[in-house]
N, CA and C atoms as an extended XYZ file, in Angstrom:
594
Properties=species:S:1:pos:R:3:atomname:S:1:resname:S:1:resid:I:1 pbc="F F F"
N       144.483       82.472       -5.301 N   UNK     1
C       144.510       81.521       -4.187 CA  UNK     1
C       145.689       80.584       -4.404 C   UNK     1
N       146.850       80.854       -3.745 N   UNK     2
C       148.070       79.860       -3.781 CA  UNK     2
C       147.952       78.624       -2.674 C   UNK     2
N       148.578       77.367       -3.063 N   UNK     3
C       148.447       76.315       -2.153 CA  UNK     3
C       150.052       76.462       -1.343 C   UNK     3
N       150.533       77.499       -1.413 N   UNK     4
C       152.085       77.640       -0.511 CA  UNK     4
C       151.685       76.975        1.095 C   UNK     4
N       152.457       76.275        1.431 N   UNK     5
C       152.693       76.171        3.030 CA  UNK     5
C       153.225       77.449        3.766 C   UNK     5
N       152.458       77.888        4.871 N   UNK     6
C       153.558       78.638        6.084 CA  UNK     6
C       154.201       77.839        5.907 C   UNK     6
N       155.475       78.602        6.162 N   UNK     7
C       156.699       78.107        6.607 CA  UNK     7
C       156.706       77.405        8.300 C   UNK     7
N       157.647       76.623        8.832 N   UNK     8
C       157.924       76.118        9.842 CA  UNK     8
C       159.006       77.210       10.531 C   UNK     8
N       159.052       77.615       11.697 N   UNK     9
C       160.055       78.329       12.133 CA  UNK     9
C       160.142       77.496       13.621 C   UNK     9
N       161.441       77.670       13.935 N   UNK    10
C       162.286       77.197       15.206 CA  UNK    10
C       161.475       78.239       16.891 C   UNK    10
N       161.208       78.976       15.878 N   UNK    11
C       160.807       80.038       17.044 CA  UNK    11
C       159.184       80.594       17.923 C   UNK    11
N       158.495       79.701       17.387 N   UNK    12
C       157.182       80.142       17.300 CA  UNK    12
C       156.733       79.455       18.281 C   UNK    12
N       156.111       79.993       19.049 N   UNK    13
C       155.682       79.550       20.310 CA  UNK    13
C       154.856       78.580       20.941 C   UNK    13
N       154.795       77.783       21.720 N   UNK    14
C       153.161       77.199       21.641 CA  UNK    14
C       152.559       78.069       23.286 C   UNK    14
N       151.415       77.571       22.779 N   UNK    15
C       150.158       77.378       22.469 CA  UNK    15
C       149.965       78.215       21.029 C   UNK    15
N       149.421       77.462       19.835 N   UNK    16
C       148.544       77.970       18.877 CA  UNK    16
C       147.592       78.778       19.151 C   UNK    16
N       146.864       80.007       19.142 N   UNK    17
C       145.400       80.746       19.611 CA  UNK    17
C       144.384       80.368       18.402 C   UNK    17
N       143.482       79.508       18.655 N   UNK    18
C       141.945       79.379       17.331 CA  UNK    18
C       141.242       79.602       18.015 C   UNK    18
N       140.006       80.609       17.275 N   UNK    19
C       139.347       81.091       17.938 CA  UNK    19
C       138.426       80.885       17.115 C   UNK    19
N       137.001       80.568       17.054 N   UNK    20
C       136.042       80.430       15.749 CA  UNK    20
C       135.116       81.506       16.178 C   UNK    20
N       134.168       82.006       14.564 N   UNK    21
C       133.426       83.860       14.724 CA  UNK    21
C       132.940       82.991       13.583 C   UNK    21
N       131.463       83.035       13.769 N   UNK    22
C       129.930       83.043       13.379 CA  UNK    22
C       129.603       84.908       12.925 C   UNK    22
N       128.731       84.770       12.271 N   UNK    23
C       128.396       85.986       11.570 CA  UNK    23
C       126.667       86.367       11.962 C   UNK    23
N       126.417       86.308       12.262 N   UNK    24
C       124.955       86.462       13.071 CA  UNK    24
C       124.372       88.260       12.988 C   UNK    24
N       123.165       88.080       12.617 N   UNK    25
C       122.357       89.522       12.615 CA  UNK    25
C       121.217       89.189       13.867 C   UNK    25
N       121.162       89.576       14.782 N   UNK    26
C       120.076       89.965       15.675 CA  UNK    26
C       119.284       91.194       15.544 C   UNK    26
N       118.195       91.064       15.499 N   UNK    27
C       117.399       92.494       15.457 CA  UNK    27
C       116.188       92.099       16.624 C   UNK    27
N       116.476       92.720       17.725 N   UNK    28
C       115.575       92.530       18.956 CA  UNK    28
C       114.007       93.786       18.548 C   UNK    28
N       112.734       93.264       18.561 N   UNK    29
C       111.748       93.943       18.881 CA  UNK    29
C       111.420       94.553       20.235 C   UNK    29
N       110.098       95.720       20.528 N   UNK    30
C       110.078       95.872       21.820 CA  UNK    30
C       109.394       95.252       22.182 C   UNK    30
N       108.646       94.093       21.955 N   UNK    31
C       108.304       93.384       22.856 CA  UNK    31
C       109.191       92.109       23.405 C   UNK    31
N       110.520       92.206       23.237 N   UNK    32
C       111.790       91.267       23.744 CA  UNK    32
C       111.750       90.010       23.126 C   UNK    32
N       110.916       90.031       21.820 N   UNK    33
C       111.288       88.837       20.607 CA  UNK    33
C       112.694       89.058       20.272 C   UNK    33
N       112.719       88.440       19.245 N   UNK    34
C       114.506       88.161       18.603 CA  UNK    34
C       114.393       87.870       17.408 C   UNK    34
N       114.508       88.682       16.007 N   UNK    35
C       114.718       87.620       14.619 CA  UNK    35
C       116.181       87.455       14.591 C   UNK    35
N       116.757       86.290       14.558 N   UNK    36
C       117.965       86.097       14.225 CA  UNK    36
C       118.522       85.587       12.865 C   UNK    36
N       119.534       85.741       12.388 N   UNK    37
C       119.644       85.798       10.840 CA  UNK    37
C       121.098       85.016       11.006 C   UNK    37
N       121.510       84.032       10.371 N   UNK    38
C       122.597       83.330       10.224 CA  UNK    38
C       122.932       83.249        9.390 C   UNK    38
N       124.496       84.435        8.542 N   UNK    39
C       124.761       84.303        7.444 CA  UNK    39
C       125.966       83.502        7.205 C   UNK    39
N       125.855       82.421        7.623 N   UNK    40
C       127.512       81.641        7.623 CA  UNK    40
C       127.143       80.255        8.017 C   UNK    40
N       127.085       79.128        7.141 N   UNK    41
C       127.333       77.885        7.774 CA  UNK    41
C       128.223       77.135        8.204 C   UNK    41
N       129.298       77.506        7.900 N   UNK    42
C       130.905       77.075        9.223 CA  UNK    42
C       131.549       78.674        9.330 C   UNK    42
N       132.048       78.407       10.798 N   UNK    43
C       133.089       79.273       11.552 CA  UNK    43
C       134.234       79.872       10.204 C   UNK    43
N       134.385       80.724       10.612 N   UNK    44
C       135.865       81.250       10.040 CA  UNK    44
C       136.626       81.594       11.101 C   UNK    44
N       137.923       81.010       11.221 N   UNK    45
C       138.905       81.201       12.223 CA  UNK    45
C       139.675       82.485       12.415 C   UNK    45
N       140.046       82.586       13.880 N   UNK    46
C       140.369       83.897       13.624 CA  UNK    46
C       142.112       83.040       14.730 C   UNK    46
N       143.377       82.907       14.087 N   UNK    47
C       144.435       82.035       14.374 CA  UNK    47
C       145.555       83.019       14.759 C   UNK    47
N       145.925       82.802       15.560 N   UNK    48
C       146.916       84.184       16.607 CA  UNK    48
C       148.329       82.942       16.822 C   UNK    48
N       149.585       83.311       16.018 N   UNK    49
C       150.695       82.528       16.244 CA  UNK    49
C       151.665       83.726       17.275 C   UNK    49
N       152.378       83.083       18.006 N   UNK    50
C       153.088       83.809       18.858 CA  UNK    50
C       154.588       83.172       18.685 C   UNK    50
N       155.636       84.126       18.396 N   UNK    51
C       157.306       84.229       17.835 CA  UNK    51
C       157.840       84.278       18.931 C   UNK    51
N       158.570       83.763       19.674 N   UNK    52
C       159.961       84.079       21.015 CA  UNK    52
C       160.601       84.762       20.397 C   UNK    52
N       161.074       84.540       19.305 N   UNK    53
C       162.638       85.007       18.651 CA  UNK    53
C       162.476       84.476       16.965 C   UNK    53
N       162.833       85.115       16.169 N   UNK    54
C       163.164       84.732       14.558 CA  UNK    54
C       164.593       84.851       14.193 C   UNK    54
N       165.237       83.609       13.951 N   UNK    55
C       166.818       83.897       13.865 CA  UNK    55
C       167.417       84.684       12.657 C   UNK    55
N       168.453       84.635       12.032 N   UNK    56
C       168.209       86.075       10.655 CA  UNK    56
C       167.676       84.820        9.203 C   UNK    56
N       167.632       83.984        9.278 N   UNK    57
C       167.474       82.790        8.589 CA  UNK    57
C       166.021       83.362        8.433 C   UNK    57
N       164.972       82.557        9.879 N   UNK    58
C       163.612       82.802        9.936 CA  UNK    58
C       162.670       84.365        9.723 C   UNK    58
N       163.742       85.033        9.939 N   UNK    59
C       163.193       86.272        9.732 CA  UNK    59
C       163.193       86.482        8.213 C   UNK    59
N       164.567       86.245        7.567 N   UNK    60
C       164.101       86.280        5.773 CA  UNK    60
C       162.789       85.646        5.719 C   UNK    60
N       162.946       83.737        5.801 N   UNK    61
C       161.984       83.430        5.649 CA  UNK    61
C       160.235       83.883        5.360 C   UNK    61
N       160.395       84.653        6.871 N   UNK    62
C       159.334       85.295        7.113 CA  UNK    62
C       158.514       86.355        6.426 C   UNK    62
N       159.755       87.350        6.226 N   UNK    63
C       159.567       88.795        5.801 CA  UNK    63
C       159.404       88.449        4.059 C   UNK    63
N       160.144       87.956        3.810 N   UNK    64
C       159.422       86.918        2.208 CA  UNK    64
C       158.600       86.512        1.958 C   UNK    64
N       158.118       85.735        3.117 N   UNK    65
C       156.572       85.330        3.194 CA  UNK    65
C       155.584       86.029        2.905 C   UNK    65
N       155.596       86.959        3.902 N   UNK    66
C       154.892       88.227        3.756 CA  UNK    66
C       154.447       88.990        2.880 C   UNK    66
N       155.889       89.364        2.245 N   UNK    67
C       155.984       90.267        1.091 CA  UNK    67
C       155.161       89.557       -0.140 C   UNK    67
N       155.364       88.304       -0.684 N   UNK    68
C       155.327       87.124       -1.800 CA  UNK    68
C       153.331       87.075       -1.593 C   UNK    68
N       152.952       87.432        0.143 N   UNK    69
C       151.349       86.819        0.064 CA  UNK    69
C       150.906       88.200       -0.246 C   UNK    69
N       151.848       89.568       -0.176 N   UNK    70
C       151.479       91.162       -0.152 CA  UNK    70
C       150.448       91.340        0.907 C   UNK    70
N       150.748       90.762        2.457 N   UNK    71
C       149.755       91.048        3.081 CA  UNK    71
C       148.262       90.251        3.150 C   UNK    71
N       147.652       90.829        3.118 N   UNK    72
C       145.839       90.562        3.565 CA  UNK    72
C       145.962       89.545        1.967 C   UNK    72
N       146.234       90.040        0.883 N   UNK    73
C       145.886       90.105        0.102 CA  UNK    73
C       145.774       88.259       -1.112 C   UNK    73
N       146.802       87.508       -0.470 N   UNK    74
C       146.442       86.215       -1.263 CA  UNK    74
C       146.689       84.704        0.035 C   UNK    74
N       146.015       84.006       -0.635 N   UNK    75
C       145.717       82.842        0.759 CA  UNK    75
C       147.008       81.956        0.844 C   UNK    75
N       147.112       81.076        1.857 N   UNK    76
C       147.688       79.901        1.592 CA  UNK    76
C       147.539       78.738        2.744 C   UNK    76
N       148.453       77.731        2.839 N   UNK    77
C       148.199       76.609        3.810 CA  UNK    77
C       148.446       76.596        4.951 C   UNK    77
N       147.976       76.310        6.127 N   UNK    78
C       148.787       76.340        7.125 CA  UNK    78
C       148.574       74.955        8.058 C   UNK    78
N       149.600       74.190        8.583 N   UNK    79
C       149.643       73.168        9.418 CA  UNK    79
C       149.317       73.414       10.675 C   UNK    79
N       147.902       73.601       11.144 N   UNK    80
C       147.693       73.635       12.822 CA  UNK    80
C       148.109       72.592       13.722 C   UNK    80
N       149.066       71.772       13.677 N   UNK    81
C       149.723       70.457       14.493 CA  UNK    81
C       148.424       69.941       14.480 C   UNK    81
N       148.529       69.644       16.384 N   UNK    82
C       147.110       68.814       16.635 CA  UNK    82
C       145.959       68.465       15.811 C   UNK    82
N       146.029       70.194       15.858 N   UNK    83
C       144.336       70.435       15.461 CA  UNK    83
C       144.009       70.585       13.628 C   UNK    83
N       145.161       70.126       12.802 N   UNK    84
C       144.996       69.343       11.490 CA  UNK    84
C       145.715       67.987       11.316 C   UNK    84
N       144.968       67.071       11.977 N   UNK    85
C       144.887       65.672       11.663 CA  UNK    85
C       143.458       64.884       12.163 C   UNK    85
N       143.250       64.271       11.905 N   UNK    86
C       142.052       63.197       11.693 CA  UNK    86
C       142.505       61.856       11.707 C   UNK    86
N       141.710       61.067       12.759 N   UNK    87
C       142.010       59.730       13.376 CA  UNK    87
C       140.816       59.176       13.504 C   UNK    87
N       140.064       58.508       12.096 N   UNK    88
C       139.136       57.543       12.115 CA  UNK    88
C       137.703       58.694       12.292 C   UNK    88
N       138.017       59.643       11.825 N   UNK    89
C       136.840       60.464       11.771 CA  UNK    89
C       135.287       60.380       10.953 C   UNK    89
N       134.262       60.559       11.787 N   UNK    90
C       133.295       60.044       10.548 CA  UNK    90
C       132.879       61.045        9.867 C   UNK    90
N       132.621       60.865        8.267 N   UNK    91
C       132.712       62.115        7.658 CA  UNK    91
C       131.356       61.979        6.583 C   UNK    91
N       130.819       60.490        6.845 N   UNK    92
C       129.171       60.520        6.067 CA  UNK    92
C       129.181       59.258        6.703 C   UNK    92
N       127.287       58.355        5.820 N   UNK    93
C       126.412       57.129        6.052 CA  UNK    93
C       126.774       56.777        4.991 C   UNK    93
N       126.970       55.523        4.266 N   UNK    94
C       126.520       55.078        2.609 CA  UNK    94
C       125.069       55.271        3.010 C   UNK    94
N       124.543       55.159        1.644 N   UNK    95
C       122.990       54.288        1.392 CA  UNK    95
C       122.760       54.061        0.233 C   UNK    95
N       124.113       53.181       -0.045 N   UNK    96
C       124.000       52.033       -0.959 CA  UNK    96
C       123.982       52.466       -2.619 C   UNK    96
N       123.782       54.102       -2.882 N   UNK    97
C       123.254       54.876       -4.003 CA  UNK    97
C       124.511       55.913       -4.124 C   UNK    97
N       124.897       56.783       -3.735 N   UNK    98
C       125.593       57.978       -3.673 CA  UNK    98
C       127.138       57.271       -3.206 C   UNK    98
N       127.766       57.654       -4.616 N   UNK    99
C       129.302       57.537       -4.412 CA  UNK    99
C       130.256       58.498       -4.274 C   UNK    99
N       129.697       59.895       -4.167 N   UNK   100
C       130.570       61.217       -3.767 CA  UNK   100
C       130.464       62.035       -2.330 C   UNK   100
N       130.975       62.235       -1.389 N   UNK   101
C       131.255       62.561        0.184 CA  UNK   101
C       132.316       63.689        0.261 C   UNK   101
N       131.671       64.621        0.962 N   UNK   102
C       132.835       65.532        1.581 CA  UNK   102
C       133.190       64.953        2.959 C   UNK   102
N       134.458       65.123        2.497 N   UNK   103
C       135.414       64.900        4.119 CA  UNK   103
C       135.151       66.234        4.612 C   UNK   103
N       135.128       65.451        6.702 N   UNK   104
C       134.904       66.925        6.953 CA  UNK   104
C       135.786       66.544        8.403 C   UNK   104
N       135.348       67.328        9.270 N   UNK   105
C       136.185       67.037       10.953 CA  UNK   105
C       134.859       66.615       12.009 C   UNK   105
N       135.274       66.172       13.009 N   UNK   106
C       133.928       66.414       13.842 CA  UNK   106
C       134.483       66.828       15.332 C   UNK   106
N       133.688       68.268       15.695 N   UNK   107
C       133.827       68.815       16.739 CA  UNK   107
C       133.205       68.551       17.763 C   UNK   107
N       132.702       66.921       18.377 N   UNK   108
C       131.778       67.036       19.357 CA  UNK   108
C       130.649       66.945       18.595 C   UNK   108
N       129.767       67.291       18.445 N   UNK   109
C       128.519       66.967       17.507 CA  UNK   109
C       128.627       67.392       16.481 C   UNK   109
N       129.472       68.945       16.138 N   UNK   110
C       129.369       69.580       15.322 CA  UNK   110
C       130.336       68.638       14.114 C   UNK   110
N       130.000       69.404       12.940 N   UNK   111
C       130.566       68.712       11.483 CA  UNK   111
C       131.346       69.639       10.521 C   UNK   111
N       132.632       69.992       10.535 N   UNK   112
C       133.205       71.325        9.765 CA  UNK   112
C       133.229       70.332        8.275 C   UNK   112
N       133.457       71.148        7.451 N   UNK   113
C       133.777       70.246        5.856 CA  UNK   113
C       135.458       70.709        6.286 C   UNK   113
N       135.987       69.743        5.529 N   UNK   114
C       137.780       69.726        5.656 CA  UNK   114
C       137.905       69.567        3.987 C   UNK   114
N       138.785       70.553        3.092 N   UNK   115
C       139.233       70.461        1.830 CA  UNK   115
C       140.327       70.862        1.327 C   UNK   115
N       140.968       70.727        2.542 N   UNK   116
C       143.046       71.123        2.239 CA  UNK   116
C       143.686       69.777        2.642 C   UNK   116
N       143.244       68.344        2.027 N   UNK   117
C       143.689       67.044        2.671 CA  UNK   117
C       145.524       67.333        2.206 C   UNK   117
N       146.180       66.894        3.419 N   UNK   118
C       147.724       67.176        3.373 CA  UNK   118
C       147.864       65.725        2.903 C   UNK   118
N       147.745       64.627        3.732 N   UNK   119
C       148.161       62.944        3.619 CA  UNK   119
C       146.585       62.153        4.107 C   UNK   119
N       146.181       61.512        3.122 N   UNK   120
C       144.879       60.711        3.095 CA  UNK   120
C       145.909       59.042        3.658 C   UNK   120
N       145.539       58.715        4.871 N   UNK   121
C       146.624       57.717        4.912 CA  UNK   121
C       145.225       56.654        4.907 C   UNK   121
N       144.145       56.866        5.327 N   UNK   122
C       142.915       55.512        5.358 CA  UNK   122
C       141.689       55.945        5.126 C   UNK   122
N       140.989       55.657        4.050 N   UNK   123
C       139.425       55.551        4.236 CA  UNK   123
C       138.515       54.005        4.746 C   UNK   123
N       137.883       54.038        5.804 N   UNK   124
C       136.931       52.823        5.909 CA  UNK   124
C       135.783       53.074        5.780 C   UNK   124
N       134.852       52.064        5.642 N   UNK   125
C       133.947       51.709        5.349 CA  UNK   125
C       133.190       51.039        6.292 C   UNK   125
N       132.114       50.771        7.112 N   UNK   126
C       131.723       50.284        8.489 CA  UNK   126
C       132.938       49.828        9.464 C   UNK   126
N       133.929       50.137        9.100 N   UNK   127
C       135.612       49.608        9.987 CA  UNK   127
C       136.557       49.444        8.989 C   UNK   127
N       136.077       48.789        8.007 N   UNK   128
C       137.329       48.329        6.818 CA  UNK   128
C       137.567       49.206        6.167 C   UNK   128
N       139.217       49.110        5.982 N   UNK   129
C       139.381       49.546        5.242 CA  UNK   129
C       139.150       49.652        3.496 C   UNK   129
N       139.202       50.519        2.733 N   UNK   130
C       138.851       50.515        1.042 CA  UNK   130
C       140.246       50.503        0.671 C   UNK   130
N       140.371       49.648        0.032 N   UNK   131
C       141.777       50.393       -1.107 CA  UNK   131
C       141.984       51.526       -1.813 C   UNK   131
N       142.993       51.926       -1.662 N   UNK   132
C       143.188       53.025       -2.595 CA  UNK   132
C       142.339       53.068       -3.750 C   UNK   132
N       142.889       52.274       -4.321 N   UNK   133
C       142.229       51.870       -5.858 CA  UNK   133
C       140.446       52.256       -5.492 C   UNK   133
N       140.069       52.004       -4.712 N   UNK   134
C       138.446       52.273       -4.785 CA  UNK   134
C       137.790       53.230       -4.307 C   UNK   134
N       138.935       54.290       -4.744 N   UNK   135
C       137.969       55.826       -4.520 CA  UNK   135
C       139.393       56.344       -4.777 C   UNK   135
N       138.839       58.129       -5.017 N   UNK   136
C       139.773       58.987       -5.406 CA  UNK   136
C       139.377       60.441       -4.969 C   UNK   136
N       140.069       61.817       -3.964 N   UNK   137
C       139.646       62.231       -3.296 CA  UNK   137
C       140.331       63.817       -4.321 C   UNK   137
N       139.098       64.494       -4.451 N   UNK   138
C       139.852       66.000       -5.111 CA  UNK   138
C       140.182       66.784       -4.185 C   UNK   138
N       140.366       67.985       -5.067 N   UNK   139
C       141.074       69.156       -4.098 CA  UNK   139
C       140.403       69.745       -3.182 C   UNK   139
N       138.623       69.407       -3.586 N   UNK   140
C       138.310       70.187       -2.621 CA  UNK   140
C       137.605       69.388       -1.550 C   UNK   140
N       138.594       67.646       -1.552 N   UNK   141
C       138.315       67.183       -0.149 CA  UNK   141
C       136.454       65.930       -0.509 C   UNK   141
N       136.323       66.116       -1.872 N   UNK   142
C       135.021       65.198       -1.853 CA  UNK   142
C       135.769       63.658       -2.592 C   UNK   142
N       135.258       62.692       -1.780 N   UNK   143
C       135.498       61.490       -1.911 CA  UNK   143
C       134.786       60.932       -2.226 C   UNK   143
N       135.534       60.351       -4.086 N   UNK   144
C       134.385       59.376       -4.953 CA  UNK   144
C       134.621       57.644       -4.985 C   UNK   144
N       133.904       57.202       -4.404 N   UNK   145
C       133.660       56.152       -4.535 CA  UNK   145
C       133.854       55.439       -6.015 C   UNK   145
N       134.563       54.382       -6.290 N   UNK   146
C       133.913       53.571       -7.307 CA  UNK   146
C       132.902       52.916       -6.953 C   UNK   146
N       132.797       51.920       -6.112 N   UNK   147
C       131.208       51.456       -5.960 CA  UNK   147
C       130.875       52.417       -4.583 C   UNK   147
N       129.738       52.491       -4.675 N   UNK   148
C       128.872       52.983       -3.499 CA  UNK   148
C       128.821       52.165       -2.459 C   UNK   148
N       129.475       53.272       -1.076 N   UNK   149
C       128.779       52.283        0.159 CA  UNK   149
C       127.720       52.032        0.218 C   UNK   149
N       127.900       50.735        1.132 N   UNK   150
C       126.291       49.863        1.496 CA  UNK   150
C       125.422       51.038        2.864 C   UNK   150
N       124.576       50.676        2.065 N   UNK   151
C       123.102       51.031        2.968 CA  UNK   151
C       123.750       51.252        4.627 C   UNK   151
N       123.599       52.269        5.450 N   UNK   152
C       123.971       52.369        6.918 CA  UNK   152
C       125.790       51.801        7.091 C   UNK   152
N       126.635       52.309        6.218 N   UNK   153
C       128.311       52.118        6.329 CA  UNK   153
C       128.550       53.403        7.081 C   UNK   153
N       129.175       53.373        8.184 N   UNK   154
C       129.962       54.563        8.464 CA  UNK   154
C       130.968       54.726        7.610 C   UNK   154
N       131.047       56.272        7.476 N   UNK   155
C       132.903       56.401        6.643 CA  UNK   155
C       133.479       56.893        7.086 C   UNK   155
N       134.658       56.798        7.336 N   UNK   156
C       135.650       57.038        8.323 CA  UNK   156
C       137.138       57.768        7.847 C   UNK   156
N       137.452       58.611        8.014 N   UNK   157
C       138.991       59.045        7.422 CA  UNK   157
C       139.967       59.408        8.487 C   UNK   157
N       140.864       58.924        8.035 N   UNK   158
C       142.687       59.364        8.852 CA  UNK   158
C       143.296       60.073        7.694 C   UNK   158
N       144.143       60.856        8.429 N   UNK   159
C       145.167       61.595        7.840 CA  UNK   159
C       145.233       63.164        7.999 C   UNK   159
N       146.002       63.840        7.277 N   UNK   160
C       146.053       65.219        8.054 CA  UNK   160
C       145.362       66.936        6.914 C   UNK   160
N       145.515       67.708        7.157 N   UNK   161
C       144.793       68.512        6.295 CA  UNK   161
C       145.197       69.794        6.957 C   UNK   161
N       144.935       70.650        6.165 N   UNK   162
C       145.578       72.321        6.256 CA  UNK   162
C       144.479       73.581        6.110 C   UNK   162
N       144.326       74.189        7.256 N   UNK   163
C       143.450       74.888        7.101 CA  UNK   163
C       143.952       76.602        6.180 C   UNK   163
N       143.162       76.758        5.281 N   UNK   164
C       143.256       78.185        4.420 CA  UNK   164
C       143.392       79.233        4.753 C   UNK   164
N       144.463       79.668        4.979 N   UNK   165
C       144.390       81.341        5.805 CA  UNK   165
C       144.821       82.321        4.567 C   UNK   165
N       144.744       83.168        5.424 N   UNK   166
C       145.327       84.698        4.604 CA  UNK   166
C       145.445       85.886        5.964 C   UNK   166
N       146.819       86.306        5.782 N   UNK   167
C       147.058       87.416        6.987 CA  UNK   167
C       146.594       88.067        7.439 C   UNK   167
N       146.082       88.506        8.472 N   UNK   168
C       145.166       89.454        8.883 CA  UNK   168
C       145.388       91.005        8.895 C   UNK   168
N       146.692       91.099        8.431 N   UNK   169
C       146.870       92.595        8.338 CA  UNK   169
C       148.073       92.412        7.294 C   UNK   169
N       147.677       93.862        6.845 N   UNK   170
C       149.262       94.432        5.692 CA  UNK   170
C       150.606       94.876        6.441 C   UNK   170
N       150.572       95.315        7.409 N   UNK   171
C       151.865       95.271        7.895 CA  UNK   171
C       152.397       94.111        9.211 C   UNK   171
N       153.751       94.148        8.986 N   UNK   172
C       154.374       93.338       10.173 CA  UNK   172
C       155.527       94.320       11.062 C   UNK   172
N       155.667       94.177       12.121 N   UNK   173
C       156.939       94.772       12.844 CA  UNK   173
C       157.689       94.379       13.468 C   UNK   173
N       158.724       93.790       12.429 N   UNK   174
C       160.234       92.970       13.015 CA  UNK   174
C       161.276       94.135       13.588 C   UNK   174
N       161.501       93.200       14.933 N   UNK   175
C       162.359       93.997       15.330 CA  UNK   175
C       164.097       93.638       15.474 C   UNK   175
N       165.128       93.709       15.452 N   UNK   176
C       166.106       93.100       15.579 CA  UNK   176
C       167.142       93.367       17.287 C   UNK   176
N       166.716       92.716       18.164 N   UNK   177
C       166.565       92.445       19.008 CA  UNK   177
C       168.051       91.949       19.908 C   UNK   177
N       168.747       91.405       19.184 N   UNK   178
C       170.089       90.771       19.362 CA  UNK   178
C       170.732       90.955       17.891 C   UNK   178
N       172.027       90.414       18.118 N   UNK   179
C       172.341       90.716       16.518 CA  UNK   179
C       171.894       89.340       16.095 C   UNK   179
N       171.674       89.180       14.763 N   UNK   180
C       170.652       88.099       13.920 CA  UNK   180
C       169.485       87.557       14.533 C   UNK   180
N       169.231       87.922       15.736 N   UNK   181
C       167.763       87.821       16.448 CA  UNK   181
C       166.544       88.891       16.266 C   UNK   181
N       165.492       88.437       15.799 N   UNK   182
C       164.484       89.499       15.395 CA  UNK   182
C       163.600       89.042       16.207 C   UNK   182
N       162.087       90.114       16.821 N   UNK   183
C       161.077       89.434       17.010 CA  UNK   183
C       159.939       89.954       16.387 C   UNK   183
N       159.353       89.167       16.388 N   UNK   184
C       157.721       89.351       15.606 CA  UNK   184
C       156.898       89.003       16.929 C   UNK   184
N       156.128       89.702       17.497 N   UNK   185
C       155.600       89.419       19.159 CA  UNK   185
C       154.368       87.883       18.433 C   UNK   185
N       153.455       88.775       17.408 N   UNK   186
C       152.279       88.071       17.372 CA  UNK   186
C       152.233       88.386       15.833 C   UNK   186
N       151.347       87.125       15.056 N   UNK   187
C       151.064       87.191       13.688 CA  UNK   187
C       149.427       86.544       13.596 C   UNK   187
N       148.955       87.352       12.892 N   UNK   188
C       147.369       87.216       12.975 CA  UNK   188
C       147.178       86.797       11.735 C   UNK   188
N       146.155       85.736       11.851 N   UNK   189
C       145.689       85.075       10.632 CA  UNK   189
C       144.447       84.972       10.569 C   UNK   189
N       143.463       84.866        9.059 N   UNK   190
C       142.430       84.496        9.394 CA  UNK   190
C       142.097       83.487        8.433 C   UNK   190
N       141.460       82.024        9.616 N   UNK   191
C       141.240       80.545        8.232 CA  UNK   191
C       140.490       79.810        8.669 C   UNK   191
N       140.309       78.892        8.083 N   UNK   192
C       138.771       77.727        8.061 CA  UNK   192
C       139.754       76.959        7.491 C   UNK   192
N       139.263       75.344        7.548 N   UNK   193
C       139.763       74.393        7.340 CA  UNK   193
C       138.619       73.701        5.961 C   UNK   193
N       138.146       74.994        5.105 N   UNK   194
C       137.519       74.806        3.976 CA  UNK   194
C       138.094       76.067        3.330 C   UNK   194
N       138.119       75.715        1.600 N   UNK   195
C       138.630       77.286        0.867 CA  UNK   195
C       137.447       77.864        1.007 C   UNK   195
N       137.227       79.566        2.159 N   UNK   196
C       136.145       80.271        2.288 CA  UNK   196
C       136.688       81.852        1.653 C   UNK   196
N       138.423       81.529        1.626 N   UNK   197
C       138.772       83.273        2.071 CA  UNK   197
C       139.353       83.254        0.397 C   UNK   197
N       138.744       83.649       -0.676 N   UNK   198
C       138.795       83.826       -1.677 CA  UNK   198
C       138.964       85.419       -1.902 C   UNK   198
């Protein structure tokens, strides 16, 4: 499991494609019951980047990339713009006892855990901010308190974070298109914004 960044390229298209896939067993009876079986407690992403053009620069880049992850085969970071940063997000309660918290995101009700923090720029505490000095956040995104929040504190985090991918396939097909112009149509990834793809 390497912490490498994708690379940034000049050429890559927007819209980003995220798509989230639950893992679910249904086994319907004949009398039109349902046991349902849920083997997954967060989404794993399924992340579709789209290339205009790779100049001969981005295309090394690229085709290095590739080669260096061998495909399917080892993980790394990737910057989803928008959709890896966090602005005052709540990510636990104190109660006054427990000084360790996973940071996580919040989707609307839902709660992903987040553990690729890129830049921790604020933690608060019912609004306030904590100092640095009074907590310290590991790799895999859990935040320790020196003293414990008080009883009913929201906690709150800013800053940005990188969700874990690994390629979705062993091959790529660059084409060279112009001279030093290549294209790569589409590059498939698959990641969570927790280390899942080990």
């Amino acid at each position: 499991m390497s912490n490498v960044l994708f690379p940034a390229f000049a050429g890559v298209a927007w819209p980003l494609k995220l798509s989230p896939a639950w893992n679910t067993k249904v086994l319907p009876t004949a009398s039109g019951r349902e046991t349902r079986a849920a083997f997954q407690a967060m989404p794993l992403w399924s992340i579709t980047l789209t290339f205009e053009y790779l100049s001969r620069a981005d295309y090394l880049a690229m085709s290095g990339f590739f080669m260096n992850m061998r495909g399917m085969w080892d993980t790394f970071l990737l910057d989803a713009g928008s959709d890896s940063i966090a602005t005052d997000t709540a990510f636990a309660v104190g109660d006054g006892t427990t000084k360790n918290f996973q940071l996580g995101r919040l989707m609307g009700t839902f709660a992903e855990v987040v553990q690729n923090v890129g830049v921790l720029s604020a933690i608060k505490a019912a609004g306030s901010v904590v100092a640095p000095s009074g907590y310290t956040v590991g790799a895999t995104g859990i935040v320790s308190f020196t003293v414990a929040p008080a009883n009913g504190a929201v906690l709150t985090w800013s800053g940005s974070y990188y969700y874990r991918c690994r390629l979705d396939q062993d091959a790529a097909d660059f084409e060279e298109f112009m001279h030093h112009f290549y294209s790569l149509k589409t590059l498939k990834l698959k990641g969570s914004p927790g280390n899942k793809l080990l």
